[in-house]
TIBA-324106 format. One line per field, with one value per residue: residue number from 1; residue in one letter; x, y, z of N, C-alpha, C in turn. Coordinates in steps of 0.02 Angstrom, whole numbers, plus 32768, in hexadecimal, padded with zeros to 4 digits. Each point is the difference from the previous one (the first is absolute). Layout:
bami <- NUM | ...
kolvo <- A | ...
n_px <- X | ...
n_py <- Y | ...
n_pz <- Z | ...
ca_px <- X | ...
ca_py <- Y | ...
ca_pz <- Z | ...
c_px <- X | ...
c_py <- Y | ...
c_pz <- Z | ...
This chain:
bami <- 1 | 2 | 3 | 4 | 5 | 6 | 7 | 8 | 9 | 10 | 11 | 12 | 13 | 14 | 15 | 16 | 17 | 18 | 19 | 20 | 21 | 22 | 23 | 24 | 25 | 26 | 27 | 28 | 29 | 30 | 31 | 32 | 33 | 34 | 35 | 36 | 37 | 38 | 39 | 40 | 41 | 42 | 43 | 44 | 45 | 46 | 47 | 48 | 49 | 50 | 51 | 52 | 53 | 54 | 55 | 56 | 57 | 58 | 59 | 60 | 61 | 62 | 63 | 64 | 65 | 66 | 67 | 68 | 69 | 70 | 71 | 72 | 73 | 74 | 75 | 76 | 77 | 78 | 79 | 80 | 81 | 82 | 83 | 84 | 85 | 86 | 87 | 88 | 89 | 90 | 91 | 92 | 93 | 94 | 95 | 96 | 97 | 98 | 99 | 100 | 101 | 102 | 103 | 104 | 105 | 106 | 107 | 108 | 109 | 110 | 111 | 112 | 113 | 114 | 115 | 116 | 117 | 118 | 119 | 120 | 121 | 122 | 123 | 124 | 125 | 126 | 127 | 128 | 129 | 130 | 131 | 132 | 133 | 134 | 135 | 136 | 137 | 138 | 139 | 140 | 141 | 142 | 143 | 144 | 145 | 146 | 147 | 148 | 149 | 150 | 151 | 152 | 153 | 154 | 155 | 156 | 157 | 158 | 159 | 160 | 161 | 162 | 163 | 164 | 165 | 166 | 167 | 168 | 169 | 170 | 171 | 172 | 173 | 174 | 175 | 176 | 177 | 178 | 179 | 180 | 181 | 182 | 183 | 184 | 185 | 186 | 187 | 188 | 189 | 190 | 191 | 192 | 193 | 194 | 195 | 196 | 197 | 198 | 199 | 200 | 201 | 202 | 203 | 204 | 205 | 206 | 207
kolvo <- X | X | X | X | X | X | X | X | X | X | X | X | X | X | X | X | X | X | X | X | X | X | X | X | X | X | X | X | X | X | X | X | X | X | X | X | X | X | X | X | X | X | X | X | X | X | X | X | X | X | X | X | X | X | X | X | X | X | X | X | X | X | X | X | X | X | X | X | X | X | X | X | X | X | X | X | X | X | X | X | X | X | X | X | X | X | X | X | X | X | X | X | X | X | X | X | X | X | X | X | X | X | X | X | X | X | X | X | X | X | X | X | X | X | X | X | X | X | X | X | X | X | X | X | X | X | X | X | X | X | X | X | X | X | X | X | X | X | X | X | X | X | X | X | X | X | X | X | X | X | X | X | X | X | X | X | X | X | X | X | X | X | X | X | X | X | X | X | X | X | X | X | X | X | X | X | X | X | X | X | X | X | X | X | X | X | X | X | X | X | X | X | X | X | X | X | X | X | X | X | X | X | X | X | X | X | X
n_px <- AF8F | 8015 | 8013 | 8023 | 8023 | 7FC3 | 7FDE | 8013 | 8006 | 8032 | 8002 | 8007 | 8016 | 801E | 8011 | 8007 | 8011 | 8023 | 8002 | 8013 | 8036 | 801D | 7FF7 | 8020 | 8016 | 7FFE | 800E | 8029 | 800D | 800D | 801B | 802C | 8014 | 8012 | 8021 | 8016 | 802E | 800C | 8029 | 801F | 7FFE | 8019 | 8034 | 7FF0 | 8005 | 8008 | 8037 | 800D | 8011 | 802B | 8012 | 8013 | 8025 | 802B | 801C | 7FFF | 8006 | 7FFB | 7FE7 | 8011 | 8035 | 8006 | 7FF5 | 8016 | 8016 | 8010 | 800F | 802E | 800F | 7FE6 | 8012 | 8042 | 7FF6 | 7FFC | 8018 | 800A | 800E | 8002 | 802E | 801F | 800D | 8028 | 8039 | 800C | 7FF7 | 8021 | 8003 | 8003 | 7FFE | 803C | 8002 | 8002 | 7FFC | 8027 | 8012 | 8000 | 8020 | 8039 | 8001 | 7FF1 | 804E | 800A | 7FF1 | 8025 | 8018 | 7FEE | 801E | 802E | 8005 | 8024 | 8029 | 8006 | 8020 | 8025 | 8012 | 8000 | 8028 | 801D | 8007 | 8011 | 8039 | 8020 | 8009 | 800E | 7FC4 | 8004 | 8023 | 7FDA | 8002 | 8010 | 7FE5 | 7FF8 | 7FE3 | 8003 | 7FF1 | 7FD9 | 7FCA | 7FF1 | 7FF8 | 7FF2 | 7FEA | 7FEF | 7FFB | 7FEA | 7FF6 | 7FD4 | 7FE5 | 7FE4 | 7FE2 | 7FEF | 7FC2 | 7FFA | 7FD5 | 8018 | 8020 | 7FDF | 8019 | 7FC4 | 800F | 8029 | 803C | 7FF2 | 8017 | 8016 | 8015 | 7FC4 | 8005 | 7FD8 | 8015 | 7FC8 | 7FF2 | 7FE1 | 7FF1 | 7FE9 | 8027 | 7FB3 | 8002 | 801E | 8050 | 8023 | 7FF9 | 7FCA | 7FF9 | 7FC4 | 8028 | 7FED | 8012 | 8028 | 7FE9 | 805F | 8022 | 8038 | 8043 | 7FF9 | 8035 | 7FD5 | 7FF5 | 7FBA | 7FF0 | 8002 | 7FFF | 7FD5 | 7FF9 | 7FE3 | 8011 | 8004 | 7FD9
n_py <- A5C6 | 7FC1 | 8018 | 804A | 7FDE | 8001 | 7FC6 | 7FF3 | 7FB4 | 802F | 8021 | 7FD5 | 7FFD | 804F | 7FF0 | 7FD2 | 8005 | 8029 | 7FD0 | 7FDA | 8024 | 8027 | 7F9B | 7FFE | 802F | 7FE6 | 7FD7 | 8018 | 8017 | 7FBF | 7FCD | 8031 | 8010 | 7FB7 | 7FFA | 803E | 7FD8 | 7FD1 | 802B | 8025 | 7FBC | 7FE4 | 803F | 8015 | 7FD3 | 800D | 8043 | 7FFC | 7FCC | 801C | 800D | 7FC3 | 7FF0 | 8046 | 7FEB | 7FB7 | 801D | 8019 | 7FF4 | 7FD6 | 8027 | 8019 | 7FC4 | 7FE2 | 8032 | 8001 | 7FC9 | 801D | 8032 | 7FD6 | 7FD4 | 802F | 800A | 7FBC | 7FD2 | 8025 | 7FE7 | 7FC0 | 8010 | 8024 | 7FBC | 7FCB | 8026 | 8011 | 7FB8 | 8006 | 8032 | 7FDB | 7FB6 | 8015 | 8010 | 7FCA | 7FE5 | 803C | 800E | 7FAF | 7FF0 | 8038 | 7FDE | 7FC2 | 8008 | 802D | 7FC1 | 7FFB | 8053 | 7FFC | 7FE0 | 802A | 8031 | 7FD4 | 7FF2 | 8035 | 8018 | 7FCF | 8009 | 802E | 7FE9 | 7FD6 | 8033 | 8034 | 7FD3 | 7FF1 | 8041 | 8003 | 8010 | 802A | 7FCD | 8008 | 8029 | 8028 | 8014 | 7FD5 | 8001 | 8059 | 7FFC | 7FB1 | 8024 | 8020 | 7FDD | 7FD4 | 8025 | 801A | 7FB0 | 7FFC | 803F | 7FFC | 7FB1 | 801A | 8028 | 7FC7 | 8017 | 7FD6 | 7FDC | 7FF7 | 7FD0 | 7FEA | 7FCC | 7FE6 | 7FF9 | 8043 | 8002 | 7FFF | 8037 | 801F | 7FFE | 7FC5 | 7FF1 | 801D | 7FD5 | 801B | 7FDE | 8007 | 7FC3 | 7FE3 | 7FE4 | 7FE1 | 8029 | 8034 | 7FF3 | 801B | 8043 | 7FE2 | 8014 | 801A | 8053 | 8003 | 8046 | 7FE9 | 8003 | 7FE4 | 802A | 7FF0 | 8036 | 7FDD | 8017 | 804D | 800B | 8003 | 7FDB | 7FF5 | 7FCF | 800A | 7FE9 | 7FC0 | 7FEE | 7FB2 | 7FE6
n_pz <- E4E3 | 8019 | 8042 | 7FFD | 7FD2 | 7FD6 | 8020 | 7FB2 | 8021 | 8028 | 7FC1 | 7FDE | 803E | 7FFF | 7FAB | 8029 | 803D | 7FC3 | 7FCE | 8010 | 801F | 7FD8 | 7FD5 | 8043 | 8003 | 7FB3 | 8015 | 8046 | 7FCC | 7FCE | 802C | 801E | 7FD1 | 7FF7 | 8042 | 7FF1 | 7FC4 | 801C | 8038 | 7FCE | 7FC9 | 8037 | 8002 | 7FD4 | 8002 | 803C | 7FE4 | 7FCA | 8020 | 803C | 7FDC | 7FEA | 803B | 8003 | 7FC6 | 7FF5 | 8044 | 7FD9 | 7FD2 | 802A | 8031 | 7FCC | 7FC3 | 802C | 7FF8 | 7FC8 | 7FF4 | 803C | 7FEE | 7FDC | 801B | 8018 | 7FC9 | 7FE6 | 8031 | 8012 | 7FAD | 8021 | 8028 | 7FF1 | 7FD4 | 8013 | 8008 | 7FB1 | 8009 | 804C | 7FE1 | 7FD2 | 801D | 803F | 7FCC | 7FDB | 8039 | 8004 | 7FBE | 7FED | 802A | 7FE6 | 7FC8 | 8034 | 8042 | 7FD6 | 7FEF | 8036 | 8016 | 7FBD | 800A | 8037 | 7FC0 | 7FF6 | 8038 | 802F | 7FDE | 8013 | 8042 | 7FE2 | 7FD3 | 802B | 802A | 7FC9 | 7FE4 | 804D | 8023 | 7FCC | 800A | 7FA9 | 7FFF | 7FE9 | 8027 | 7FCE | 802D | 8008 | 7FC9 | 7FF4 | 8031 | 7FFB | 7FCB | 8019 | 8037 | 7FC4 | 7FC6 | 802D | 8025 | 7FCE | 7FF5 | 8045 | 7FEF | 7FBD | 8027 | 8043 | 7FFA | 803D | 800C | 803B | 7FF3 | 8006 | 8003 | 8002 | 804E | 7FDB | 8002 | 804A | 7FDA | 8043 | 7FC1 | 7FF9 | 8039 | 8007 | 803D | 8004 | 8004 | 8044 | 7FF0 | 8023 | 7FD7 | 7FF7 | 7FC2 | 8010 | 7FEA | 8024 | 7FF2 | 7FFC | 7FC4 | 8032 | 7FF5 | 7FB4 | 801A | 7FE7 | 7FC6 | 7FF1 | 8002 | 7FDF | 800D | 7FD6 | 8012 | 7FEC | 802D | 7FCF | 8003 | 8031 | 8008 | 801C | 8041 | 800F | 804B | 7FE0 | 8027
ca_px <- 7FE1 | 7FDE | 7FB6 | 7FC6 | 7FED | 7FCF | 802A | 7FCC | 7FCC | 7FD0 | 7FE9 | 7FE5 | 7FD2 | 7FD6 | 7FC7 | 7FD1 | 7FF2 | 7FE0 | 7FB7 | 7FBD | 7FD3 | 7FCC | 7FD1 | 7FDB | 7FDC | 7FE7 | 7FD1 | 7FD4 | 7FE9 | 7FC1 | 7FDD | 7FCF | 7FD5 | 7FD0 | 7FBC | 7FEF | 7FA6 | 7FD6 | 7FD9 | 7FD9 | 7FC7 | 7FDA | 7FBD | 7FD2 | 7FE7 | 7FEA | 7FCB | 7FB8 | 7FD8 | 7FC6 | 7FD8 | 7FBE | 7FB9 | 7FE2 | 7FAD | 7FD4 | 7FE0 | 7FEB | 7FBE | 7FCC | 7FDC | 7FE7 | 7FAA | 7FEB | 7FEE | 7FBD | 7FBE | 7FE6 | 7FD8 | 7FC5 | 7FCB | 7FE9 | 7FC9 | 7FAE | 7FE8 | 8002 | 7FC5 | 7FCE | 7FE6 | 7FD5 | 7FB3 | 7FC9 | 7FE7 | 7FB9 | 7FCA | 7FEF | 7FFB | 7FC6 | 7FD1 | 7FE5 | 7FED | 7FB9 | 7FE7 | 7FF7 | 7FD6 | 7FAA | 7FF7 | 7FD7 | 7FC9 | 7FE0 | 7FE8 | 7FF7 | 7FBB | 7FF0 | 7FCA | 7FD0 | 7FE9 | 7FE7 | 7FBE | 7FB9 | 7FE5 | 7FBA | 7FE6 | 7FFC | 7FB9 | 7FBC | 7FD9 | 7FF9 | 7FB6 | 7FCE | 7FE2 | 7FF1 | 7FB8 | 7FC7 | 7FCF | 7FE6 | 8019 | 7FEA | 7FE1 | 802D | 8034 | 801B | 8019 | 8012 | 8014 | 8016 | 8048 | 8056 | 8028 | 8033 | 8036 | 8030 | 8029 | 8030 | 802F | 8037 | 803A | 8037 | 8038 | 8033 | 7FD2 | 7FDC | 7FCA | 8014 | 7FD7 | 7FE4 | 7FC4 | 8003 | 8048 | 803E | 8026 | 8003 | 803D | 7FFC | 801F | 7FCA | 7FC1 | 7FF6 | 7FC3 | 7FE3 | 7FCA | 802C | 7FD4 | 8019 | 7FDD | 801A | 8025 | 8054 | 803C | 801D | 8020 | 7FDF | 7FD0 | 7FA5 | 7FD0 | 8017 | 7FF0 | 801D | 8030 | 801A | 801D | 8029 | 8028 | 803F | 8002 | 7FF2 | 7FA2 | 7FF9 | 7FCC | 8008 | 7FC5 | 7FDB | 7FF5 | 7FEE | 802A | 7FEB | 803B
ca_py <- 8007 | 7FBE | 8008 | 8038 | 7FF5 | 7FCC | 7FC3 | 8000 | 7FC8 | 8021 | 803C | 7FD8 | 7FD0 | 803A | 8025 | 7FDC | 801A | 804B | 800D | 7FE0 | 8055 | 800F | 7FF6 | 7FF0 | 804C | 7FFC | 7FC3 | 8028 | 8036 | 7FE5 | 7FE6 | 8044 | 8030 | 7FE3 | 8019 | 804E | 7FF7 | 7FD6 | 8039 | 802E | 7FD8 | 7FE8 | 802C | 8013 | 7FBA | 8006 | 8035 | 7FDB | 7FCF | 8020 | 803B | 7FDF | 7FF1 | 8018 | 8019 | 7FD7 | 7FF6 | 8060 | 7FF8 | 7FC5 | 8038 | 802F | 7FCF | 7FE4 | 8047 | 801F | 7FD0 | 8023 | 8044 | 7FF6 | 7FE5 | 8036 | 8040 | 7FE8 | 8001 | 8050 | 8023 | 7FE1 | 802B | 803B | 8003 | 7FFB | 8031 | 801D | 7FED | 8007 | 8052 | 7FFA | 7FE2 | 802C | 803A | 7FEB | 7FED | 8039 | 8012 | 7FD3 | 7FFF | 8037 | 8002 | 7FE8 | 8035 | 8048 | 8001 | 7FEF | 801A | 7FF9 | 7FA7 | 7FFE | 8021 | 7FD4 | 7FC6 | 8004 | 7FFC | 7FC8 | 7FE9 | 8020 | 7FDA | 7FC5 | 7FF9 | 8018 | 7FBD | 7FE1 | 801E | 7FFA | 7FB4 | 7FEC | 7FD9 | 7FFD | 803A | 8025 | 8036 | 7FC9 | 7FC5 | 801D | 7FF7 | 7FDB | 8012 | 8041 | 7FEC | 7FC7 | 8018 | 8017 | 7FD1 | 7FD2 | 8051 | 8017 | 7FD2 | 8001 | 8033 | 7FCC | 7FEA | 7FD7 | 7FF3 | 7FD6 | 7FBC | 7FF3 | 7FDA | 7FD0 | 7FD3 | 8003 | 7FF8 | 8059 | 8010 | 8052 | 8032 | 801C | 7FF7 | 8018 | 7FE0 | 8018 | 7FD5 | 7FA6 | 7FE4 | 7FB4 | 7FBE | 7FB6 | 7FE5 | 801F | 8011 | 804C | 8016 | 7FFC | 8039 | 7FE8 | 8025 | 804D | 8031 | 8039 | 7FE8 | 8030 | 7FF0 | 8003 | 801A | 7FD1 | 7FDC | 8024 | 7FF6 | 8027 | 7FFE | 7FB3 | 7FE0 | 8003 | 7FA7 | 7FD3 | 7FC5 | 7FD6 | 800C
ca_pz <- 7FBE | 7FDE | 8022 | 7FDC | 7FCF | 8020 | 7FCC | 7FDE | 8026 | 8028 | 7FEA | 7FE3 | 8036 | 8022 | 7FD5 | 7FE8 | 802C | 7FFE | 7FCB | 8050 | 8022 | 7FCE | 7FE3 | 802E | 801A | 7FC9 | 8007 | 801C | 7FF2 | 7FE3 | 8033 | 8023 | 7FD1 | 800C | 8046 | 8000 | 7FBD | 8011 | 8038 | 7FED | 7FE3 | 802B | 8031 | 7FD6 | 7FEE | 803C | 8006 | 7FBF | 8006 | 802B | 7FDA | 7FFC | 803B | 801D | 7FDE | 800C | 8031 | 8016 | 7FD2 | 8009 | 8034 | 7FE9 | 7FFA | 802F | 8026 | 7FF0 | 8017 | 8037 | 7FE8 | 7FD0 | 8037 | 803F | 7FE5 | 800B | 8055 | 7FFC | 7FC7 | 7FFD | 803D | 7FD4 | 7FE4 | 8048 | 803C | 7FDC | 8007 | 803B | 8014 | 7FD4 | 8021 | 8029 | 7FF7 | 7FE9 | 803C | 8031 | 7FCC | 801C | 8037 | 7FF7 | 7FF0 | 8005 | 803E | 7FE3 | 7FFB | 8044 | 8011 | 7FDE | 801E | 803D | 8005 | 7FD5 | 802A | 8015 | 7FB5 | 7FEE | 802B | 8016 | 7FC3 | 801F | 8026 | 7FD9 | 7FDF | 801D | 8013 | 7FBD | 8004 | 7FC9 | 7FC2 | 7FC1 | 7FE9 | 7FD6 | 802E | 8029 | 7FD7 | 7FE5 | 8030 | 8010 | 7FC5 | 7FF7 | 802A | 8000 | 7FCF | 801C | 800E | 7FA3 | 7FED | 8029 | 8005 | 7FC9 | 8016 | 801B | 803A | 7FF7 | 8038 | 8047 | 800F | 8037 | 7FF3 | 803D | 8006 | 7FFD | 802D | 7FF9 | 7FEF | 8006 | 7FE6 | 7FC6 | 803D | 8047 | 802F | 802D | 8022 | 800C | 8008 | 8007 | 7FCB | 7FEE | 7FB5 | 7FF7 | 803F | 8020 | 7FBC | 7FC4 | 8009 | 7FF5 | 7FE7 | 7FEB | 8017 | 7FC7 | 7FC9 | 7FF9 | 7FAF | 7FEC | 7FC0 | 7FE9 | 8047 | 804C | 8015 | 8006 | 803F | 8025 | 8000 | 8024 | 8000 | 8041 | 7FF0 | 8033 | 8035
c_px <- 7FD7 | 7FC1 | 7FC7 | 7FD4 | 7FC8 | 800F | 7FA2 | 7FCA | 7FC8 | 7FE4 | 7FB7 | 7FAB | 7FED | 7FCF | 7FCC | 7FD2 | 7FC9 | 7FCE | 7FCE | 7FE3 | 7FD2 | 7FCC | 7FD3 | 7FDC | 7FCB | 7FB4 | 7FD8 | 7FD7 | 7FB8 | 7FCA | 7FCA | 7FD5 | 7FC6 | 7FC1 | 7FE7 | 7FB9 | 7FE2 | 7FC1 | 7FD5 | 7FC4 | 7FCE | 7FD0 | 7FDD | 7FBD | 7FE8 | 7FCB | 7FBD | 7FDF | 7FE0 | 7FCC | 7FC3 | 7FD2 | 7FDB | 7FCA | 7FDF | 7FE6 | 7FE3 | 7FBF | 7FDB | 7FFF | 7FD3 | 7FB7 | 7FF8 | 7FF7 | 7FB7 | 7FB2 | 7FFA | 7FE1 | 7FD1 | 7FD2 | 7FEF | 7FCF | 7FD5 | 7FEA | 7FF4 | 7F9D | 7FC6 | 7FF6 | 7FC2 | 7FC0 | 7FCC | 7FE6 | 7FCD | 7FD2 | 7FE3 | 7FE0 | 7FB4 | 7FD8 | 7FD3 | 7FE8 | 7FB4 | 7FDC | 7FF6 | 7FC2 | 7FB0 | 7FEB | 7FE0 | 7FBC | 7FD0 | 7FD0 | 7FE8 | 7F97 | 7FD3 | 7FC3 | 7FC2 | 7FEB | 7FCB | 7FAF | 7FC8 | 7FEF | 7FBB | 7FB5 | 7FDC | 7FD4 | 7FC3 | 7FD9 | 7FEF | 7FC7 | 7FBF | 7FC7 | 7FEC | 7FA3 | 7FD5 | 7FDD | 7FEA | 8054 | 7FF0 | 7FF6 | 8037 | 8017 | 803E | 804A | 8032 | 803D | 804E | 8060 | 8023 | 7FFE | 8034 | 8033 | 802B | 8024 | 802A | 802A | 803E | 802E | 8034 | 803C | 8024 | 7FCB | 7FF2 | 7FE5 | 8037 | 7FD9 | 7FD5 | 7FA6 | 7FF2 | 801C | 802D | 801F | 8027 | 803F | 8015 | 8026 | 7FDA | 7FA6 | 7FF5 | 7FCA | 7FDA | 7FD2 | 8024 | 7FC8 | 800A | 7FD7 | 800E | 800D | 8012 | 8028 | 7FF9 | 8022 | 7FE9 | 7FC0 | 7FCB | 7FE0 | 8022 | 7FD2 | 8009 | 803D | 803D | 8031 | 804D | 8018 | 8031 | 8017 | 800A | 7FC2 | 7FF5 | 7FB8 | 8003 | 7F9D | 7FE7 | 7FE4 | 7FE3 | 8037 | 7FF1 | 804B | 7FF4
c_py <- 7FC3 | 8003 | 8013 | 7FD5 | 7FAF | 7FCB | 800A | 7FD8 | 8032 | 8032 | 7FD3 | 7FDA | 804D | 8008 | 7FB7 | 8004 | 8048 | 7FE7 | 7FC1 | 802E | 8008 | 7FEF | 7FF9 | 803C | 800A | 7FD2 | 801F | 803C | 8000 | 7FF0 | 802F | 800E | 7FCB | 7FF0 | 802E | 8003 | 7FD2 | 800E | 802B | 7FDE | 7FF3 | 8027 | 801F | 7FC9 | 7FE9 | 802D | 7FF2 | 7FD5 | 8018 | 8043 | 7FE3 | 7FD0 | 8036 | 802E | 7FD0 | 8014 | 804A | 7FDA | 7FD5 | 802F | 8028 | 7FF8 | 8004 | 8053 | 800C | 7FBD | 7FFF | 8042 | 7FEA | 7FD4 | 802E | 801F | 7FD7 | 8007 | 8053 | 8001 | 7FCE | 800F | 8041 | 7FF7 | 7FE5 | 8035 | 802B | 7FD0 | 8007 | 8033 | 8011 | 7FEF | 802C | 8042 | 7FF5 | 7FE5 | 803C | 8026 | 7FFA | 801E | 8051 | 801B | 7FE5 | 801A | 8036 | 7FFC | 7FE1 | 801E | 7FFC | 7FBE | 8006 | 8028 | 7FE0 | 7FB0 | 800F | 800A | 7FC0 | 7FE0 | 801D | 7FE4 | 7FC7 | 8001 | 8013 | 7FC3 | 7FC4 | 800B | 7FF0 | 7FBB | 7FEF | 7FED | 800C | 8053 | 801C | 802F | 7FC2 | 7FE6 | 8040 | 801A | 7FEF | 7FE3 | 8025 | 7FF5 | 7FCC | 8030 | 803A | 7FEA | 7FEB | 803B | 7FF8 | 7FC4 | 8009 | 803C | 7FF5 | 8010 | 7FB9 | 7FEC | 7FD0 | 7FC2 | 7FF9 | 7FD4 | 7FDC | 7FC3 | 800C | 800E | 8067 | 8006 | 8043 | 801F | 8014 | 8007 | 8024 | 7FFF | 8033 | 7FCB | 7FA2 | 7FDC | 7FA7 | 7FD8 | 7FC3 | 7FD1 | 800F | 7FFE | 8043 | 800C | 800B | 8033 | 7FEB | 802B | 803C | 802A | 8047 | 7FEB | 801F | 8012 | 8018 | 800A | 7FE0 | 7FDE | 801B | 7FE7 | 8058 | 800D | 7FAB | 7FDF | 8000 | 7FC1 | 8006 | 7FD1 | 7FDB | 8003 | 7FBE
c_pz <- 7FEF | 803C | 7FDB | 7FC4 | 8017 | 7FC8 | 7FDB | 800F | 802A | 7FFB | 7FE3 | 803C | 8005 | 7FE2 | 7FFB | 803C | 8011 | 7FDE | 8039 | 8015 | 7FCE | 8006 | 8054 | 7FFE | 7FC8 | 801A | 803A | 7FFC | 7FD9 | 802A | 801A | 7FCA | 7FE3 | 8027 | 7FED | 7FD8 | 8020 | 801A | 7FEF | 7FD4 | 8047 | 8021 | 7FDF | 7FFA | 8044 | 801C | 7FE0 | 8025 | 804D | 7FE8 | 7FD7 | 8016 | 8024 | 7FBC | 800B | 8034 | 800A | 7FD6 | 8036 | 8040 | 7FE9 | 7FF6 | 8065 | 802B | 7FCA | 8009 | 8056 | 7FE9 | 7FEA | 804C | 8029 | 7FCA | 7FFC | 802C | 8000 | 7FF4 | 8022 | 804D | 7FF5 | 7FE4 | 8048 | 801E | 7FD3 | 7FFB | 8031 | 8005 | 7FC2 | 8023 | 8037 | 7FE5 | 7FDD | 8037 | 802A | 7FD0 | 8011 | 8047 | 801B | 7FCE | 8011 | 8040 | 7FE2 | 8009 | 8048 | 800F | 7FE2 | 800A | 8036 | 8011 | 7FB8 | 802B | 800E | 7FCE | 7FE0 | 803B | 7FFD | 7FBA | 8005 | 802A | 7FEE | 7FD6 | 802C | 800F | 7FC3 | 800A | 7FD2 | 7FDD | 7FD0 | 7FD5 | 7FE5 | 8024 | 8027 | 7FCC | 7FDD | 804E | 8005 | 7FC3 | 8015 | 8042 | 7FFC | 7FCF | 8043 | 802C | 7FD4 | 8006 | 8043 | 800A | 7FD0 | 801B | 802C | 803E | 800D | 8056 | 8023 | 7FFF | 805B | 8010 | 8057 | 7FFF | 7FDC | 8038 | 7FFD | 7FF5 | 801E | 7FD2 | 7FC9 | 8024 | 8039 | 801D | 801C | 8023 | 8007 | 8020 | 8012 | 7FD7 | 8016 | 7FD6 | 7FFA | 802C | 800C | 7FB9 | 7FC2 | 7FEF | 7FF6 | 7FDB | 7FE2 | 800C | 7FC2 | 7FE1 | 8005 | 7FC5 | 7FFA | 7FC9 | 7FEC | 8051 | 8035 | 801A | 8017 | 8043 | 800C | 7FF1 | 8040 | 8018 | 803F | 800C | 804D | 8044 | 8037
């Protein structure tokens, strides 16, 4: 019976004992639930703060994709306009050029036209006479007409120096004031279309 029964001292160390537990399991319990908020304040606040570098950094990609879009379209537009200046140009040059050939044949059948007025006035032994001098007008006004249309006469004087792509030798002769090459004598005038030749000059050339 005096077993069974506990001495009051030690009933006394259980319950002081039981409330340690307690307040230990109490204190741990705070503890946790403390981390817990902690945890839960922190990550939110993490999240936030990578969430806002990565807005900071979407705007300045964003400026930097569209000022590439904007250079690729200049470069683009100022390609373009070249190639319409290019295509203007040649088309105003093919333009001339056909208008200008367009009037060839008619060139070619007023040359001779033009020598036989030349010799017509050469042969005249009166200078002075009004058939000469009335002549002699509308032979120059139709040199003035056909240069303005892009006719004009082949240089070729004595002692120039023969050129075959605007000259053609028929006659060779040995000088002694001239080198080999040089022309002694026009034979027939010749003339050119802008920068076709339309009949070569006609020459002597020393040899």
């Amino acid at each position: 019976m005096d077993k069974e029964r506990k001495d009051p001292i030690d009933k006394d160390e259980e319950i002081v004992q039981e409330d340690i537990k307690n307040e230990t399991s109490e204190e741990i319990l705070v503890e946790d639930g403390q981390d817990l908020v902690n945890e839960e304040k922190s990550g939110p606040e993490s999240e936030g703060s990578d969430q806002e570098n990565i807005d900071e950094c979407e705007p300045d990609f964003k400026i930097k994709s569209l000022e590439n879009k904007i250079k690729d379209q200049e470069e683009a537009i100022l390609r373009l306009n070249a190639e319409y200046a290019n295509f203007r140009r040649r088309t105003a040059e093919e333009k001339a050029t056909i208008g200008l050939y367009a009037n060839e044949k008619v060139f070619n059948e007023l040359i001779p036209v033009i020598d036989n007025m030349k010799r017509a006035l050469e042969a005249c032994e009166d200078k002075e006479s009004p058939l000469f001098v009335g002549v002699d007008m509308v032979y120059k006004q139709l040199l003035d007409a056909l240069k303005s249309s892009g006719l004009e006469s082949i240089d070729a004087e004595l002692g120039q120096e023969f050129d075959p792509n605007l000259h053609m030798a028929v006659m060779q002769e040995a000088s002694d004031e001239y080198e080999p090459g040089k022309i002694l004598m026009v034979l027939q005038k010749g003339y050119k279309l802008d920068k076709k030749v339309l009949r070569a000059s006609m020459v002597k050339v020393s040899c």
